[in-house]
Every structure is written in C-alpha cells, then in structure tokens.
SEDRENGU-824749 format. One record per atom (N, C-alpha, C, O): residue in one letter; x, y, z. Coordinates in steps of 0.001 Angstrom, whole numbers, padded with zeros to 6 digits, always signed. Example, Ala and Ser with C-alpha at 12.3 -4.5 7.8 and 13.67 -1.06 7.14 Angstrom:
2
A+013190-005690+007800
A+012300-004500+007800
A+013200-003300+007800
A+014236-003319+008465
S+012850-002250+007080
S+013670-001060+007140
S+012900+000030+007870
S+013409+001138+008039
This chain:
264
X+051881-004397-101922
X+050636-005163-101977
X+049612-004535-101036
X+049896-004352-099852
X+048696-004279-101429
X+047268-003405-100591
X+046349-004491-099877
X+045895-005530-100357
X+046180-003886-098404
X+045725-004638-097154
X+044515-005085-097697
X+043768-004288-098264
X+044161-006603-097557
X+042656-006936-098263
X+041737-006257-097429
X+041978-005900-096277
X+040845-006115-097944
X+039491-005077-097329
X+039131-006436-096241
X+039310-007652-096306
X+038479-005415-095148
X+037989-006774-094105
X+036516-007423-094454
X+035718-006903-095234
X+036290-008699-093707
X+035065-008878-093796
X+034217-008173-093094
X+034491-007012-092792
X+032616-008982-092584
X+031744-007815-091737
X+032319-007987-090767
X+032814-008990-090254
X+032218-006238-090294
X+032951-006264-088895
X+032380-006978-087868
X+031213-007350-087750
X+033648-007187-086882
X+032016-007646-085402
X+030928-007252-084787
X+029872-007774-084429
X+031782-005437-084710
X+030376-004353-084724
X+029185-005033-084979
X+028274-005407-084240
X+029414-005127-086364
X+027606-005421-086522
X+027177-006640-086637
X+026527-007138-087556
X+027826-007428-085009
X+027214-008899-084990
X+025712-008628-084036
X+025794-007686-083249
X+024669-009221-084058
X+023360-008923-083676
X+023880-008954-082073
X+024846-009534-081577
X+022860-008106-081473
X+022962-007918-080406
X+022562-008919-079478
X+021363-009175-079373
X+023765-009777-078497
X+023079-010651-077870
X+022138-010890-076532
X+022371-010982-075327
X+020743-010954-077507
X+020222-011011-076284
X+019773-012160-076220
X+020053-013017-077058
X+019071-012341-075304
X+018551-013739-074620
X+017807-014179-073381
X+017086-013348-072830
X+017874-015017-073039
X+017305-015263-071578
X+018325-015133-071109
X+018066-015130-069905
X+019782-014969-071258
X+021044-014554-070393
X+020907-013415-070118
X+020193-012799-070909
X+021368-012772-069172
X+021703-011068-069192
X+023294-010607-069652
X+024296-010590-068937
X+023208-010360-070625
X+024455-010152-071143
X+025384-008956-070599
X+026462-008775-071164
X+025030-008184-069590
X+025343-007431-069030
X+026361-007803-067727
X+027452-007426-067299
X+025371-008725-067390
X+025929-009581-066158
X+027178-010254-066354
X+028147-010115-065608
X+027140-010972-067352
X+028266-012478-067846
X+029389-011675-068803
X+030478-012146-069131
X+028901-010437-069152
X+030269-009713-069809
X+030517-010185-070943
X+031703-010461-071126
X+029576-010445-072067
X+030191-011112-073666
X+031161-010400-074523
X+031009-010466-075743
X+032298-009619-073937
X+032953-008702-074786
X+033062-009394-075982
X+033994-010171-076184
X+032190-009178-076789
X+032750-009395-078833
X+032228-011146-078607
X+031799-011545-079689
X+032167-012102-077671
X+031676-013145-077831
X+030567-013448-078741
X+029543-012765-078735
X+030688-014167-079304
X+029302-014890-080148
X+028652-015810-079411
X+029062-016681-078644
X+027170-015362-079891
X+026277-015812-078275
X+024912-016706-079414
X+024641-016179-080493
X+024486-017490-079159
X+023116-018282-079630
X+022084-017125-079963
X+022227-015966-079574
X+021200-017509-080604
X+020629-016294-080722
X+019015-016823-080676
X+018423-016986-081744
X+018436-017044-079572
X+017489-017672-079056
X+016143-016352-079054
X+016448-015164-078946
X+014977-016724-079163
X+014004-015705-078623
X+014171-014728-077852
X+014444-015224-076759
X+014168-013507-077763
X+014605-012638-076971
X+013470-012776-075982
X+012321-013030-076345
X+013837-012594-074681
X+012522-013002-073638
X+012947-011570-072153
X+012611-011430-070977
X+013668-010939-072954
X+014147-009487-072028
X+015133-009827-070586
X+016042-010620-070341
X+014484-008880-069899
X+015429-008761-068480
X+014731-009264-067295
X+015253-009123-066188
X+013517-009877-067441
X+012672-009378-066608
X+011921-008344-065999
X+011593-008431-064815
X+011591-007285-066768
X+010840-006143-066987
X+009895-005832-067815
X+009401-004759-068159
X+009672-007144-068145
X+008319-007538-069038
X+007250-007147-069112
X+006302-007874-069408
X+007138-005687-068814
X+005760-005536-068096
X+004897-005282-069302
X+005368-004622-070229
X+003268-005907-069385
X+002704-004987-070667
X+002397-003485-070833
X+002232-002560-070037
X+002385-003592-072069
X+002597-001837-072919
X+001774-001175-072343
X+001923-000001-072685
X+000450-001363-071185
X-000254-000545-070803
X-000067-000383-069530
X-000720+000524-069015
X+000853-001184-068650
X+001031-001249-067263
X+001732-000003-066579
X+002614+000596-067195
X+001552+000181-065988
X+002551+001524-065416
X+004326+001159-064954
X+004834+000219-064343
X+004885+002391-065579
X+006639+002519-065714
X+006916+001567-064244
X+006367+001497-063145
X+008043+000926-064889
X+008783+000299-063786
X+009418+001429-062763
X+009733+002565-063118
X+009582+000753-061048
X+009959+002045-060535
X+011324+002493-060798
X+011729+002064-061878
X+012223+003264-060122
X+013572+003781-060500
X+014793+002939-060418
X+015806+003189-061072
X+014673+001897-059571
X+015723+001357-059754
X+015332+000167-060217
X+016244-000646-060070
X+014003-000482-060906
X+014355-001133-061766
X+014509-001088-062957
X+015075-001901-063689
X+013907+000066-063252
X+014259+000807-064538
X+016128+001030-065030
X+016747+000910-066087
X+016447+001354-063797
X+017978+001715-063830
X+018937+000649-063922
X+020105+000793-064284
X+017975-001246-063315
X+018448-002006-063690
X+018073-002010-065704
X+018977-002006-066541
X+017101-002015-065924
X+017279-002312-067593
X+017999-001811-068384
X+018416-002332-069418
X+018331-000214-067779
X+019414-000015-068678
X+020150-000304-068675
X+020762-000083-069720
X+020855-001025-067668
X+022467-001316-067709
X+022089-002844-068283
X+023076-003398-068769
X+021060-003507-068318
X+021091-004805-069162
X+021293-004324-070492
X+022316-004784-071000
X+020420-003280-071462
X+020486-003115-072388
X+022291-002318-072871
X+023007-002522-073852
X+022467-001416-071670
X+023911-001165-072251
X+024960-002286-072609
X+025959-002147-073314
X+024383-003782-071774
X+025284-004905-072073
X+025456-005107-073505
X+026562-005323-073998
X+024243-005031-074264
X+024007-005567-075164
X+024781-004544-076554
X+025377-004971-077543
X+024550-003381-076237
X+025189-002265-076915
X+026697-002152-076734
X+027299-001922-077783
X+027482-002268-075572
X+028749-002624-075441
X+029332-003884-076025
X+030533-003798-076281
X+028562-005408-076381
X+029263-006102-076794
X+028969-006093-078427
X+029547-006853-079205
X+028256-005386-078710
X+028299-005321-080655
X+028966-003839-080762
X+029125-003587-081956
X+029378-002849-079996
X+030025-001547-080425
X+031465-001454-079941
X+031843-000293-080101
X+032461-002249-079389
X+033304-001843-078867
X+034586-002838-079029
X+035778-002650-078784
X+033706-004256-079664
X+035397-005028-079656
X+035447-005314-081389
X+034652-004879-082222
X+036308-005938-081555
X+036353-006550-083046
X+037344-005722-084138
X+038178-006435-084694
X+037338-004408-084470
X+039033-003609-085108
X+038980-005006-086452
X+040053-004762-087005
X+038488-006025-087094
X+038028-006625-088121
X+039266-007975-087912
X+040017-008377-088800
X+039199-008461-086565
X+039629-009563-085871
X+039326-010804-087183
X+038238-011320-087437
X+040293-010994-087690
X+040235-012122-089491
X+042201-012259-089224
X+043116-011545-088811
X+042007-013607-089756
X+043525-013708-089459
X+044136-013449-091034
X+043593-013859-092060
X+044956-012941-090987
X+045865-012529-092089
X+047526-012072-091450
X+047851-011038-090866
X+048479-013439-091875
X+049963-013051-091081
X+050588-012083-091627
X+051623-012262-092270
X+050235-011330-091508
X+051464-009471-092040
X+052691-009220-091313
X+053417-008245-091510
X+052912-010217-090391
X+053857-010179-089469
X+053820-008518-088550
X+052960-008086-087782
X+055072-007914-089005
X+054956-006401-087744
X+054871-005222-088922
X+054814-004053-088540
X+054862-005510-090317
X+055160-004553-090940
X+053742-003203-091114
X+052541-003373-091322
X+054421-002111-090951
X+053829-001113-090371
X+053100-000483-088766
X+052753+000508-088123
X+053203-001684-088796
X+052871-001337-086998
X+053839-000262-086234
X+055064-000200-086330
X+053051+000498-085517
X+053502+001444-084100
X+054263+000782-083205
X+053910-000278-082687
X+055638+001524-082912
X+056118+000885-081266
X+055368+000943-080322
X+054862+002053-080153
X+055056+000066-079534
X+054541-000018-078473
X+054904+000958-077347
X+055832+000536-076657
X+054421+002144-076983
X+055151+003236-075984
X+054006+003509-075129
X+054386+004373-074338
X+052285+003077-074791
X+051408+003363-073799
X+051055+002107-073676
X+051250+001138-074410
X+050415+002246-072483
X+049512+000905-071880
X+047978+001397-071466
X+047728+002587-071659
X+047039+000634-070963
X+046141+001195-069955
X+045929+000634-069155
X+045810-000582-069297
X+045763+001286-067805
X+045450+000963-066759
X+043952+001426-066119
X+043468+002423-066653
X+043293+000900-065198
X+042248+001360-064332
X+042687+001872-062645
X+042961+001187-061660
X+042612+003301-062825
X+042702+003780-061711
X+041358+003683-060923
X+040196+003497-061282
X+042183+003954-059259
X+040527+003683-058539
X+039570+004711-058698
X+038459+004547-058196
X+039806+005643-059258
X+038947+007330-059428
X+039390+007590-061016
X+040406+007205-061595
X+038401+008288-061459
X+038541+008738-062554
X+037642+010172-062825
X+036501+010245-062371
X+038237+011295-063593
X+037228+012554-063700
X+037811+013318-062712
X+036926+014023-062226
X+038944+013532-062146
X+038826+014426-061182
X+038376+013734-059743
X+038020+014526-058870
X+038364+012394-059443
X+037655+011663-058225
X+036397+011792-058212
X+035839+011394-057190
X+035615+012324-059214
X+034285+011863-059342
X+033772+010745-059198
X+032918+010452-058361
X+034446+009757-060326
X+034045+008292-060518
X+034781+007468-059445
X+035963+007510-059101
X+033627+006607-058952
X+035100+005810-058277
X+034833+004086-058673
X+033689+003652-058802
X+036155+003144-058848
X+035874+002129-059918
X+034917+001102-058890
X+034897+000977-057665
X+034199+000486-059914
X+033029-000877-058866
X+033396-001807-059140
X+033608-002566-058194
X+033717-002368-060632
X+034062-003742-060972
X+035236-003538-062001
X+035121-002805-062983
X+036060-004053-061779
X+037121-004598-062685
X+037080-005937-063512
X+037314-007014-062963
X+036802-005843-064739
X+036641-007318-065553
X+037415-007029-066303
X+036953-007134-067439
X+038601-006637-066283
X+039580-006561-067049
X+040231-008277-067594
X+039955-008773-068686
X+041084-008916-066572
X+041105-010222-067124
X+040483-011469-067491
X+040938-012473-068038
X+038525-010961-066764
X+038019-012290-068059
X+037523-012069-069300
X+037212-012854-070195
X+037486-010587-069205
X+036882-010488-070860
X+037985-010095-071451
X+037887-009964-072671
X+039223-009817-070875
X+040713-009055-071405
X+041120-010722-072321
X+041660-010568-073416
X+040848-012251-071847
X+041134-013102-071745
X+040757-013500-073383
X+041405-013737-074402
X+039279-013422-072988
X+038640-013515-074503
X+038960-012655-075665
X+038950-012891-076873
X+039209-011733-075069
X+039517-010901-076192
X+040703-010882-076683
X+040688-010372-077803
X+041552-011152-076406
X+043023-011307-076931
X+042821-013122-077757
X+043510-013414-078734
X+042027-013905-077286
X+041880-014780-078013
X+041321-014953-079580
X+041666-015724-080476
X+040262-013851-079520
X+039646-012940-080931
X+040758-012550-081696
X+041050-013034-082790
X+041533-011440-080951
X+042471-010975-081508
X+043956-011671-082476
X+044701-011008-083197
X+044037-013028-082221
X+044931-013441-082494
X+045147-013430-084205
X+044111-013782-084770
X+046013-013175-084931
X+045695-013029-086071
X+045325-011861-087197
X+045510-011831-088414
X+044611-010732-086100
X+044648-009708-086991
X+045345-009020-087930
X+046545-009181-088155
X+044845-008489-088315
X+045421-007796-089751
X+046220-006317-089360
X+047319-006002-089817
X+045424-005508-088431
X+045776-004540-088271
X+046095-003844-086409
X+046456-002706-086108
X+045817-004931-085545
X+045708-004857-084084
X+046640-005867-083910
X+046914-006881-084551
X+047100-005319-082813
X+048197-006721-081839
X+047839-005884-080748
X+048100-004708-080494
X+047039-006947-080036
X+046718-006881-078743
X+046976-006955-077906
X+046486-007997-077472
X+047958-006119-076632
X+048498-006403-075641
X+047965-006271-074237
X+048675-006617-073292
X+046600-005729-074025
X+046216-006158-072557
X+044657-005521-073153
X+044329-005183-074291
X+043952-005529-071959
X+042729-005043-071837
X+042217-004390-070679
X+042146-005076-069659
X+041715-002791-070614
X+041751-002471-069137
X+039810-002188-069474
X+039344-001252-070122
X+039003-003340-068786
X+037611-003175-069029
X+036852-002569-067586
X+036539-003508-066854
X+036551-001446-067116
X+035848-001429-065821
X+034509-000516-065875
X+034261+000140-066887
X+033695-000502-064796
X+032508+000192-064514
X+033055+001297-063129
X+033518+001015-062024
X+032805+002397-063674
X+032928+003567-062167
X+030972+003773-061809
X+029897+003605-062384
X+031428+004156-060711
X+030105+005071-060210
X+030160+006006-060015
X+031264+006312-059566
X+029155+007188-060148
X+029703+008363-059020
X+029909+008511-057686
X+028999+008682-056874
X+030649+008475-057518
X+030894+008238-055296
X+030966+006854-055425
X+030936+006386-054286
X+031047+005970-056263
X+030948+004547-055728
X+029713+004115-055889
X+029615+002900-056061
X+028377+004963-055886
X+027456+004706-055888
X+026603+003814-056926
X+026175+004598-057773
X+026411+003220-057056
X+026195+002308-058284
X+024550+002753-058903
X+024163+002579-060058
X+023751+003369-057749
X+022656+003986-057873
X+022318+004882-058674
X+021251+005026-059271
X+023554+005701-058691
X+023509+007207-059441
X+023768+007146-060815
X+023610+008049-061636
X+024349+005540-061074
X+024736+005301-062444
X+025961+004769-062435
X+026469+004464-061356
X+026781+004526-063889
X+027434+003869-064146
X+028297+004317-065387
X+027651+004660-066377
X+029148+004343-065435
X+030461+005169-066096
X+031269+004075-067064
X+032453+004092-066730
X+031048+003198-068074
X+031526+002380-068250
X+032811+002782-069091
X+032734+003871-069661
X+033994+002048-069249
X+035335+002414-069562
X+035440+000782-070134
X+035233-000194-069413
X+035878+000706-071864
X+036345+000193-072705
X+037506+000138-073338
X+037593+000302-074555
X+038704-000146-072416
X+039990-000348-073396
X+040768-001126-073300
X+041066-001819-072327
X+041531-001061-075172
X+042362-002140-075027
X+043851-001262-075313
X+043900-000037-075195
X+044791-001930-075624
X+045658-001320-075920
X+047281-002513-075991
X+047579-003617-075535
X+047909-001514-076793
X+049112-002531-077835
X+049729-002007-079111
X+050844-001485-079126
X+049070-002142-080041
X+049493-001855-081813
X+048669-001608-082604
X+048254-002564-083259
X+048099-000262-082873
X+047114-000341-084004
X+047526+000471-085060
X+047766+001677-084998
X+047611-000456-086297
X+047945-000571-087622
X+047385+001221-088563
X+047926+002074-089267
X+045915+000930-087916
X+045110+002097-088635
X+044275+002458-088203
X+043201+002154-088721
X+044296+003658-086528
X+043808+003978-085849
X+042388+004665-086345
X+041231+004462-085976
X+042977+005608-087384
X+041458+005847-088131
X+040125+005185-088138
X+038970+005278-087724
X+041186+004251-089053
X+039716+003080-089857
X+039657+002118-088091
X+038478+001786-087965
X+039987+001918-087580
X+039640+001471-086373
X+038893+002156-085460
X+038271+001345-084774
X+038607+003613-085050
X+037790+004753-084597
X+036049+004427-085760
X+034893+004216-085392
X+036492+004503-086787
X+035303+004239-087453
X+034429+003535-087286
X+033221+003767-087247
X+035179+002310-087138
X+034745+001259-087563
X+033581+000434-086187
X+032594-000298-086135
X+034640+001251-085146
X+034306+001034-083835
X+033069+001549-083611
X+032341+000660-083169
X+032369+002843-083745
X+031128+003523-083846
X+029898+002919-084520
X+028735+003217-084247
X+030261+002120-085345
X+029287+001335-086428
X+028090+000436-085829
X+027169+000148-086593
X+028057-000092-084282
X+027792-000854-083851
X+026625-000141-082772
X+026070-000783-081880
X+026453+000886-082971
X+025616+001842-081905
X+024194+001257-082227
X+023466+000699-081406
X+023844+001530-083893
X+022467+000892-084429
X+021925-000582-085041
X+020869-000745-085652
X+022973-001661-084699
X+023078-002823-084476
X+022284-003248-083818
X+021944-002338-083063
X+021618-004303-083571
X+020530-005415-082724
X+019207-004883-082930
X+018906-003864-083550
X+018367-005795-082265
X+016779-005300-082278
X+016668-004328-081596
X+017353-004296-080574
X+015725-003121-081920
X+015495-001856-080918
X+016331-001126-080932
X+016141-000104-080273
X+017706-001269-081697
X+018660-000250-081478
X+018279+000576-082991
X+017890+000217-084102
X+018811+002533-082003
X+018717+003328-083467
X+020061+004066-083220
X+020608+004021-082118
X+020491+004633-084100
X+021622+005898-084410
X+020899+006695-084511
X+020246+006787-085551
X+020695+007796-083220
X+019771+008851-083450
X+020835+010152-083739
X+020464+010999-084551
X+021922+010281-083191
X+023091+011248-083359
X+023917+010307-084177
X+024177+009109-084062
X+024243+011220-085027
X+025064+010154-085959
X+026533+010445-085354
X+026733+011334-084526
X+027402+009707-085794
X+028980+010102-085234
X+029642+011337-085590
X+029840+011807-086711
X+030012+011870-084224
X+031113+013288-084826
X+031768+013341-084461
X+031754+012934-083300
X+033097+013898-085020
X+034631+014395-084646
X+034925+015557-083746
X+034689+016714-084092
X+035529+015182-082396
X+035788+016030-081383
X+036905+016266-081536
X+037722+015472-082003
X+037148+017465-081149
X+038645+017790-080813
X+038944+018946-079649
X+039069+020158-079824
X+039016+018228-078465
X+038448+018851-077282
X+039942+019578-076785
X+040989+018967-076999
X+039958+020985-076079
X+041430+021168-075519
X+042099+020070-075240
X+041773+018981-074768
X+043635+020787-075809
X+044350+019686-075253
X+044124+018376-075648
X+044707+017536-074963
X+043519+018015-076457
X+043337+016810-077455
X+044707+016273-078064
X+044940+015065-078075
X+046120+017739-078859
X+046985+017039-079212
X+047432+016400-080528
X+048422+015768-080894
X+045862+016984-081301
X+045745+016403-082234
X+044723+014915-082251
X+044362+014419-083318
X+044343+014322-080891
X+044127+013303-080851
X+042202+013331-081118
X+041476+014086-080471
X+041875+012717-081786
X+040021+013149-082261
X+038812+011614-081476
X+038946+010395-081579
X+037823+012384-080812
X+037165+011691-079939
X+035931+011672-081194
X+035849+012602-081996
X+035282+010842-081221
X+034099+010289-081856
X+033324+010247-081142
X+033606+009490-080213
X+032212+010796-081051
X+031137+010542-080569
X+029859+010245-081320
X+029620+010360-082522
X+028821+009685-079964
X+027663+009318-081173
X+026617+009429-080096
X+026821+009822-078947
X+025171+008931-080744
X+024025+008763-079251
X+023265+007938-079956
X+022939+008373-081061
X+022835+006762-079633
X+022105+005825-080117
X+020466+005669-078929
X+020422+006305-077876
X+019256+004712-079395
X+018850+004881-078763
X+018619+003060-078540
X+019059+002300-079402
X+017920+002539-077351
X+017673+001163-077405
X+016107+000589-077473
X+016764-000443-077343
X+015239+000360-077518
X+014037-000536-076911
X+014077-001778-076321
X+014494-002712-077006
X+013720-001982-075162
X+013557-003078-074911
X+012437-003320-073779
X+012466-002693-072719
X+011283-004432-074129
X+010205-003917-072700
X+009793-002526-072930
X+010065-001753-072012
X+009240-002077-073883
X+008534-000980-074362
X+009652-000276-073676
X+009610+000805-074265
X+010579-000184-072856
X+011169+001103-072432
X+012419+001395-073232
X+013268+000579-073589
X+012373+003219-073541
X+013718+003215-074781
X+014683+003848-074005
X+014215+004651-073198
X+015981+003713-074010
X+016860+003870-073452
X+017868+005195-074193
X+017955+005215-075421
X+018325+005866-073669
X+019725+006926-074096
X+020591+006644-074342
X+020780+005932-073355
X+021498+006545-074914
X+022926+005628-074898
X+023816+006574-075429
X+023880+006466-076654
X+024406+007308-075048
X+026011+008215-075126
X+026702+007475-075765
X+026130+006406-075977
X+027698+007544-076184
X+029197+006838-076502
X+030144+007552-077261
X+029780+007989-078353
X+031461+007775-076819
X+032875+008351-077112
X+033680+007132-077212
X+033650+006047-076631
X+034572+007761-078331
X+035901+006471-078283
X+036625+007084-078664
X+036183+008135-079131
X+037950+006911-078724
X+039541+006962-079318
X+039848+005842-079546
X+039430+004882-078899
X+040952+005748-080896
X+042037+005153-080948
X+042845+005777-081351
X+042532+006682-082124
X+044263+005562-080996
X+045435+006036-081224
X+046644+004849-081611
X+046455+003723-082069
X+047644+005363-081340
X+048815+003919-082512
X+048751+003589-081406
X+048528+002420-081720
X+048741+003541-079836
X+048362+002027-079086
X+047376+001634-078260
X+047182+000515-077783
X+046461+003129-078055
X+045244+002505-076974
X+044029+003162-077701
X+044184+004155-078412
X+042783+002559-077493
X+041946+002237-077542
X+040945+002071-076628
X+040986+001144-075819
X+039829+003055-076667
X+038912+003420-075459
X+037716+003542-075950
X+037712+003699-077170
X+036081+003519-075135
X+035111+004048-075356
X+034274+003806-074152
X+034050+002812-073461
X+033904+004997-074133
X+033423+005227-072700
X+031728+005532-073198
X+031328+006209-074146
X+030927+004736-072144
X+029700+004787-072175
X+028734+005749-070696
X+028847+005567-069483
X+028078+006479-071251
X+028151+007031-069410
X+026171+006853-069751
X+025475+006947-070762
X+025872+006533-068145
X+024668+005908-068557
X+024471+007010-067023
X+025299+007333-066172
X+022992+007356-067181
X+022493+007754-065506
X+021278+007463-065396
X+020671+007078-066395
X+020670+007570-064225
X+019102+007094-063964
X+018037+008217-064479
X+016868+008169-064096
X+018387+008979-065147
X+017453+009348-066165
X+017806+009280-067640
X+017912+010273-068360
X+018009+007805-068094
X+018882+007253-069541
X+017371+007269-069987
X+017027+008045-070879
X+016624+006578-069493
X+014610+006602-069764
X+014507+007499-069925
X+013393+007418-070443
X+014805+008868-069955
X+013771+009899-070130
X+014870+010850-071098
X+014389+011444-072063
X+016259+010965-070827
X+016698+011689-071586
X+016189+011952-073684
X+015738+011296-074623
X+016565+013019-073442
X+016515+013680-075106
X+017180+013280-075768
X+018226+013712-075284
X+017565+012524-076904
X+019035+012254-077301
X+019542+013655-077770
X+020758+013843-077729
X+018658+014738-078250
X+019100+016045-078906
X+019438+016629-077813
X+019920+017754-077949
X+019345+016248-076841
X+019689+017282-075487
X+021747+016965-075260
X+022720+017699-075086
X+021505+015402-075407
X+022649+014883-074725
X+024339+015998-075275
X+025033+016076-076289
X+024329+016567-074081
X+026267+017367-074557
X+027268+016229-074950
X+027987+015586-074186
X+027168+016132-076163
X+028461+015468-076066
X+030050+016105-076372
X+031033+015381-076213
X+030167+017382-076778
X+031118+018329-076466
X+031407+017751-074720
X+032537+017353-074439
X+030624+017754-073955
X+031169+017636-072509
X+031778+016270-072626
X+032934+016044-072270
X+031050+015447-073086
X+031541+014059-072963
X+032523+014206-073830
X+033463+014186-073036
X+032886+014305-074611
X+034232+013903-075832
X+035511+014497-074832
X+036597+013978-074574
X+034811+016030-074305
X+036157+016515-073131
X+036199+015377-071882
X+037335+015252-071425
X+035323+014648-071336
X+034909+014196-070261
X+036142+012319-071082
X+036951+011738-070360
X+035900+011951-072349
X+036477+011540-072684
X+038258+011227-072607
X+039079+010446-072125
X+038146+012399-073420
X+039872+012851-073539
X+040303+012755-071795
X+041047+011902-071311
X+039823+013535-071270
X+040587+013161-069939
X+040715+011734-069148
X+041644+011190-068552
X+039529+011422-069382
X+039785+009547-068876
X+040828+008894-069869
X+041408+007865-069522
X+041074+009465-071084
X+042192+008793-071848
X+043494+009144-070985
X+044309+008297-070619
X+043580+010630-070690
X+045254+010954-070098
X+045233+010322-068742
X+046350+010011-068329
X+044068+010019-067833
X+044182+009438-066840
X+044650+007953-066598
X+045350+007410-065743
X+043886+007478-067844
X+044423+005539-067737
X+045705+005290-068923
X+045992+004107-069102
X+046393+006196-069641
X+047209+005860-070331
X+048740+006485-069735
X+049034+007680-069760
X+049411+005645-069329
X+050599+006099-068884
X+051745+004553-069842
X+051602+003410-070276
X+052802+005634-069688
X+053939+004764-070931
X+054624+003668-070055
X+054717+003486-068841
X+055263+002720-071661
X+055883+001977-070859
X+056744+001812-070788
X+057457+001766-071791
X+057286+001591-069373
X+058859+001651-068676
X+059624+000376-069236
X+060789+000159-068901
C-alpha cells in the first residue's frame, strides 16, 4: 500500500510575525495568530537614515526568527499510524557542544528543551519521523553575540525518507511577507561528506524597508536532522550572489560530525 501524499507542509505556514518578536519566544513550527504585522521596532520611515549597527544587527536576528520557524520544523507532521514499518534503527543522536567549527563558535543559548518540548508534541503521529530529542542552539564567534550568530537546527531519531524530508525542509526559505528565494536550492557534496548531501539555499527578507541575507544548509540522514543558519553584521548589505555556500555546505558537514555522536 503507497504512503498517502502529505498535506501542506508546515514549511509553508506564513511567517509569524507580529507585535511578538518571534525570535525572542522561539516559535519552533508553532502556529501563531496572525495579527497586523507592526515589525521589531525599527520602524523607521523609508526616507530616514539606516539604523545604526547594532540595531540593524538586532533586526536581523528578529527576521531570522521568522525564517527559522516556517523553514526548519514540520517533515509533514499529519498523523497516520504506520507503526515502525520501514523505519531506520536508531544508531545517532545530537548533541550541542560548547564550541563548534574548530572552536570558532562558542554556544550562547541553548533552547533545546522548550522548543525540543513543542516539537516532539507536533511530531506525534507522523507518517515518516519519530522524534527522539531536539538539539536547538545559537553560537557566536568568540561568544560574541556582536559579531553574529551561528544558528544550529536539529532534531534527531527515525527518518522514514530522508530525501523527501531534505526537500521538503528548504521549501520554507520564500515563505511569509518580504521573503524571496534568491539562490534556489543546491546539492552539496563536500569532502568527506560519505555520501551524505548538504542543501543549500539563500533567501532574502524585508522588513522596515531593510532587506536581509539569509544563508541556509541542512541535512537529513536515517536519524539526524540539521540546518544551520549563519547570519553576520553585514546580513544588510551582503550580495546574495556573493554568498559561498560551497564554504558553508563544508562549514555544514562538519557541525554535523561534531554534534552527531552514536548511541551507546
């Protein structure tokens, strides 16, 4: 009997914005009201002069909120009992180390168990995911929260059809108001990959006349599940045609061998 096709994914649930900062409160995949958008407080008018650097550097990480919770959770979370048939043994986990990159990054916030919380509650039921933890954190460089922000997306457990789950996951880049797919998604296969293929993409945002850069890499594999967002204080000004993502898909793959270790 052939797996029913899913409904719309979560990916492309509208981007929540609001008078909340969704960045702040962490809506992984949550469904949020969908009220007047009234920004971040960076409201400034279209003729006023650029916000300075670090409040600018605050909007992007509001707007990356908004791009992280329509691109990164959902795998087509619909209950259908298939019980275990076809599923992967469970043999990796993920974890958040305090450094990541070589000790480049070093971690700032760990929200692994309240949005790990919600999200396994989504999950219940799927068709093609069994969800066994969630490792969600933000690095800096040096710690520095100034220099930017390194965001790290994973879950990990059982996935049915890592493929169509990599896909499906990318879909969500040109989702919400102001968002575009300016790089469309491509297949990495960086040394030492393994066989294992990084997706990348570059989307762009608006919000408060200011447009934002937005990177993004992911994997899935038969048990973990990642996507890493790397944002810096020139996300405002970057090229999206400039952005390497050859570096990032490698810059990728290694934060995968770093937070995935098996289980004992």
């Amino acid at each position: 009997m052939s797996t029913p096709p899913p409904p719309q994914s979560p990916y492309g649930a509208p981007t929540p914005y609001g008078a909340q900062n969704p960045y702040a409160t962490g809506p992984y995949g949550q469904p949020q009201p969908q009220p007047q958008p009234v920004g971040y407080g960076w409201g400034a008018p279209p003729m006023a002069p650029p916000p300075p650097p670090k409040r600018r550097l605050g909007l992007v990480f509001g707007i990356l909120g908004g791009l992280v919770a329509v691109s990164v959770v959902g795998f087509a979370l619909y209950g259908s009992k298939l019980g275990d048939a076809g599923f992967p043994e469970a043999r990796y986990r993920l974890s958040l180390p305090k450094t990541l990159v070589d000790n480049r990054y070093e971690l700032t916030r760990d929200v692994s168990d309240s949005e790990g919380r919600k999200l396994k509650e989504q999950a219940a039921g799927s068709w093609d995911v069994k969800l066994a933890g969630v490792a969600y954190g933000h690095y800096s460089p040096g710690g520095d929260e100034a220099k930017g922000d390194l965001v790290v997306m994973g879950m990990y457990g059982r996935f049915k059809d890592p493929e169509w789950s990599r896909n499906d996951m990318m879909k969500g880049g040109g989702d919400g108001e102001g968002a575009e797919v300016v790089v469309a998604p491509k297949d990495f296969h960086p040394a030492g990959s393994g066989g294992i293929t990084i997706t990348c993409e570059v989307s762009t945002r608006t919000d408060s006349g200011v447009k934002v850069t937005l990177p993004l890499c992911g994997w899935v594999d038969a048990n973990t599940s990642g996507s890493v967002f790397e944002v810096t204080n020139t996300a405002t000004t970057d090229d999206p045609s400039d952005v390497d993502l050859d570096k990032l898909a490698a810059t990728t793959l290694q934060i995968r061998s770093e937070m995935r270790k098996p289980i004992r």
